[in-house]
N, C-alpha and C positions, 0 to 999 in steps of 0.2 A: 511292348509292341508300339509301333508307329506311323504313323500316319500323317499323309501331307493334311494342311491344315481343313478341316471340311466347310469352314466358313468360305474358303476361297472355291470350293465345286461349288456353296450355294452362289456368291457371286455369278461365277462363271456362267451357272446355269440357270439366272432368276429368268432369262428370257421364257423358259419353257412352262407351262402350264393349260390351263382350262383356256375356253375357246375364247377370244375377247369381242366388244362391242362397241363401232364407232358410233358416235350420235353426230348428227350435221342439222344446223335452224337454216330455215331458208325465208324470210319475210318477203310477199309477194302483196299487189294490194287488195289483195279479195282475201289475204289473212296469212296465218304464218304455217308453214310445213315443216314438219318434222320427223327425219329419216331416221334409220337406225339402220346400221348395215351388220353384219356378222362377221368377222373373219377368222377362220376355223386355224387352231396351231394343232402342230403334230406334235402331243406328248409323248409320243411313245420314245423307246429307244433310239431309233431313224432319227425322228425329229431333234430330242434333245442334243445327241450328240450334231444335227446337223447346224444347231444353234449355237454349239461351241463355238465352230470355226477353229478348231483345230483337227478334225481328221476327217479332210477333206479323200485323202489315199484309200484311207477304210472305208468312207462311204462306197467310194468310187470299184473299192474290191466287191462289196456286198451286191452292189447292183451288179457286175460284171459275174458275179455265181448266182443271183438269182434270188438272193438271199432279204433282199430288202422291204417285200412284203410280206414276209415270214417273221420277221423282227420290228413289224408293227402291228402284226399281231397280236393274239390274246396274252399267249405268255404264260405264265413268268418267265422271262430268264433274268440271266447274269450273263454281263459281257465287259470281259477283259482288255478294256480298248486301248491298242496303242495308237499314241501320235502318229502325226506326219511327221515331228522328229527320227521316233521310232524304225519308223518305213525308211527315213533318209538311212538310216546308221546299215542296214542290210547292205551287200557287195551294190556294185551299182549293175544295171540291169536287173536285178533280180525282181522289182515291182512288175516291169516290163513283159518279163518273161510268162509270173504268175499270171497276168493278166489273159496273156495268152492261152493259159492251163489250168482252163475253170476247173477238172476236176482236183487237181492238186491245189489251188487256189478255195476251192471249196473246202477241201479236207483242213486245210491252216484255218480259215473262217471258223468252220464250226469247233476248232480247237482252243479258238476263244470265247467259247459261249456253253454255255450252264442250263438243263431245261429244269430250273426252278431258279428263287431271289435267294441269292445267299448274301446277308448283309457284312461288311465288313470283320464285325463282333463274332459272327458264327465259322468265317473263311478264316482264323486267328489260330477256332479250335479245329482244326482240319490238319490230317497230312498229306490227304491224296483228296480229289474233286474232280468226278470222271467230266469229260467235256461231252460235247453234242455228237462229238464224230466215234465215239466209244472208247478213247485213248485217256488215260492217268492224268493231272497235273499234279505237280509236287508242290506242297504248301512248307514253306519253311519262314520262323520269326525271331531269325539270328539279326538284332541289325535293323531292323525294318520287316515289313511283310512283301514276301517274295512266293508270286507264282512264277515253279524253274527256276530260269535267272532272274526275271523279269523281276522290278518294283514296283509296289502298288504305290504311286504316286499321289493319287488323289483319289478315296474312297468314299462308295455311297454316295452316287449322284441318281437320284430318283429318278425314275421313269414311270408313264401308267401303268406298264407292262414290263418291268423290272430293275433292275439297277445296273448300275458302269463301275468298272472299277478303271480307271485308269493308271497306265502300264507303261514302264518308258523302256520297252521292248516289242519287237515280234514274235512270238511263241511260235515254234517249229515243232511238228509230232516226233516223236522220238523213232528211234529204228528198231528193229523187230530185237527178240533177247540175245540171238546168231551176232545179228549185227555189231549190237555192244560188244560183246564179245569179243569180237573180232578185232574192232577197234582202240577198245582199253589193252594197253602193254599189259594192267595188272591179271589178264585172265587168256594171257596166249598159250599159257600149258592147258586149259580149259577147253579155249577154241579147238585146239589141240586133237585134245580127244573127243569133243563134238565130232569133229569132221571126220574122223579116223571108224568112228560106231554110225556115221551116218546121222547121225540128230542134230547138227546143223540144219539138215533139211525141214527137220519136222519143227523144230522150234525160229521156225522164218512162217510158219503157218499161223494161223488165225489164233487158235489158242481160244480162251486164254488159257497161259500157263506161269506158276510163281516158280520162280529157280534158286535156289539157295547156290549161291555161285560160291565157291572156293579160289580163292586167287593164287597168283602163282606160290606166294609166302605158302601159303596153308598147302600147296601139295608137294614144299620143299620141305616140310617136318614129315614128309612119309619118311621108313627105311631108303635108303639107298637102294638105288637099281627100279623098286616099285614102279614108280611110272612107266618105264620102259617095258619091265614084264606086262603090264596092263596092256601098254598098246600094242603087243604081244598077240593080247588074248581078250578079242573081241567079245566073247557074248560075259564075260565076267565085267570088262572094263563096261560093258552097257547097262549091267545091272548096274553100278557101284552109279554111272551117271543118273540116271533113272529115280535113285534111292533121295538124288538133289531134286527132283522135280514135283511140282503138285499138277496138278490136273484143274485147275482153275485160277480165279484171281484170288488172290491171299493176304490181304494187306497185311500189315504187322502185328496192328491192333486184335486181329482173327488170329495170328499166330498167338499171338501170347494170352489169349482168350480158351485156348484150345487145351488138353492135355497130350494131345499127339496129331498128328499131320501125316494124313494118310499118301504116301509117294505114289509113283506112277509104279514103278516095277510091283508094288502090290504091300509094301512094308511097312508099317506106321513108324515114323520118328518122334522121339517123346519133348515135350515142351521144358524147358524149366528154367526156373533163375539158380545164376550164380552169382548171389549177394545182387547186384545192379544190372549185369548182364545178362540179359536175354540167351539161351543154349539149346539149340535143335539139337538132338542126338548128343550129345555130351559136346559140338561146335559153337562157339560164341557167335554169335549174330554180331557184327560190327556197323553194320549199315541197312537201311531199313526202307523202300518204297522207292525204289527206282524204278520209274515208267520206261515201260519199251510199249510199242507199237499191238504186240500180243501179249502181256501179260506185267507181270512185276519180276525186280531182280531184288533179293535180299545177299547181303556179302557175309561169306562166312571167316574162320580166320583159318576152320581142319577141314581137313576132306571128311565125308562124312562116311562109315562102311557099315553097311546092309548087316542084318544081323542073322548069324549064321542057324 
């Protein structure tokens, strides 16, 4: 694991702390007076990072959703801060626009922010860290520590009211599980028959829901013709989809905690290893916590089939 140096966040951030006190002598001739004045700092989150002088953009987002007396609040949180580098690297217009679209501008905010301190040391052992706005972040420590794409660049900058990790990205929520779909080539036979049984629709809904997705590889080891029979024959190809679905959020750690996972069509699929590989239903699990918008995607390598 790695991490940018933390001597240099305390640098960065010695400005912030407890409230300080000027003293001033004043010698008059009937004797000497002596002031004290108070000047109150803003420790908290707001404050700290407003003492960096480097995310000027974020501040300037936070106040523009509303957010900036909520985050000098009590707390705890955790806040994933990117630069004004950060903000720079996004298409150009795009600050601009968010600015405009507090609620979508709000939803990205709270997808950088944590309602408790998660210290550097504890976000290491993490795969997923639900954010404020209800959606996944994906923790991975190939390399460095990366929330999504993003890198945690300088961690554990104290706050009174929680910690900063700084990020040399902007975190975007991810799209619904439909959407993935949709968009990964590896799951356009999948997309496929979403669309064909209608549950496209339903898994663009709130959820949440875990999908143990099948890519195209895994529904090219069916028999020959299978696919096409399937899409054929709607309420069979609906079960068989169904049989991939769970009815809540499921991280992986649950899956492989489990002895079986109850699907939506009504079927329990059985847990197990094979030697190191994780296997729903006799299916190797190949990929593990991918955030969408309603729920998790886990990748399997076989289609999975309902048991008769």
């Amino acid at each position: 694991m790695r991490f940018a140096p933390i001597v240099f966040a305390l640098t960065l951030f010695a400005c912030s702390g407890d409230s300080k006190s000027d003293t001033s002598t004043t010698e008059t001739s009937t004797g000497t007076t002596t002031t004290e004045t108070t000047v109150e700092t803003d420790d908290t989150i707001i404050g700290v990072a407003d003492s960096a002088g480097d995310f000027t953009t974020l501040l300037a987002a936070v106040d523009a959703a509303g957010l900036t007396e909520t985050l000098q609040g009590d707390g705890p949180f955790t806040v994933f801060a990117p630069t004004d580098a950060a903000f720079a690297a996004l298409p150009e217009g795009t600050v601009e626009a968010l600015l405009a679209d507090v609620p979508t501008l709000t939803d990205i905010l709270l997808y950088h922010a944590v309602g408790a301190e998660v210290s550097s040391t504890a976000v290491a052992e993490l795969s997923l860290v639900t954010a404020l706005n209800g959606v996944d972040l994906k923790v991975t420590t190939d390399g460095g520590v990366f929330i999504n794409e993003a890198e945690v660049t300088v961690a554990d900058v104290q706050a009174s009211n929680g910690v900063i990790h700084i990020v040399d990205a902007v975190l975007l929520p991810p799209p619904t599980i439909t959407d993935i779909a949709r968009d990964n080539p590896d799951f356009s036979i999948l997309y496929t028959a979403l669309q064909a049984s209608d549950l496209d629709t339903v898994l663009m809904e709130e959820g949440p829901y875990t999908v143990f997705a099948p890519t195209d590889a895994a529904f090219g080891k069916l028999p020959e013709g299978t696919v096409d029979a399937l899409l054929g024959d709607i309420p069979a190809l609906t079960d068989i989809l169904l049989y991939h679905v769970h009815a809540g959020r499921l991280p992986a750690a649950d899956v492989l905690a489990s002895a079986n996972v109850t699907m939506a069509q009504g079927d329990d699929a059985a847990v197990a290893m094979d030697g190191a590989t994780p296997t729903i239903a006799g299916a190797a699990i190949v990929a593990t916590d991918i955030p969408s918008r309603n729920g998790l995607i886990h990748i399997l390598d076989d289609v999975m089939l309902p048991p008769e």
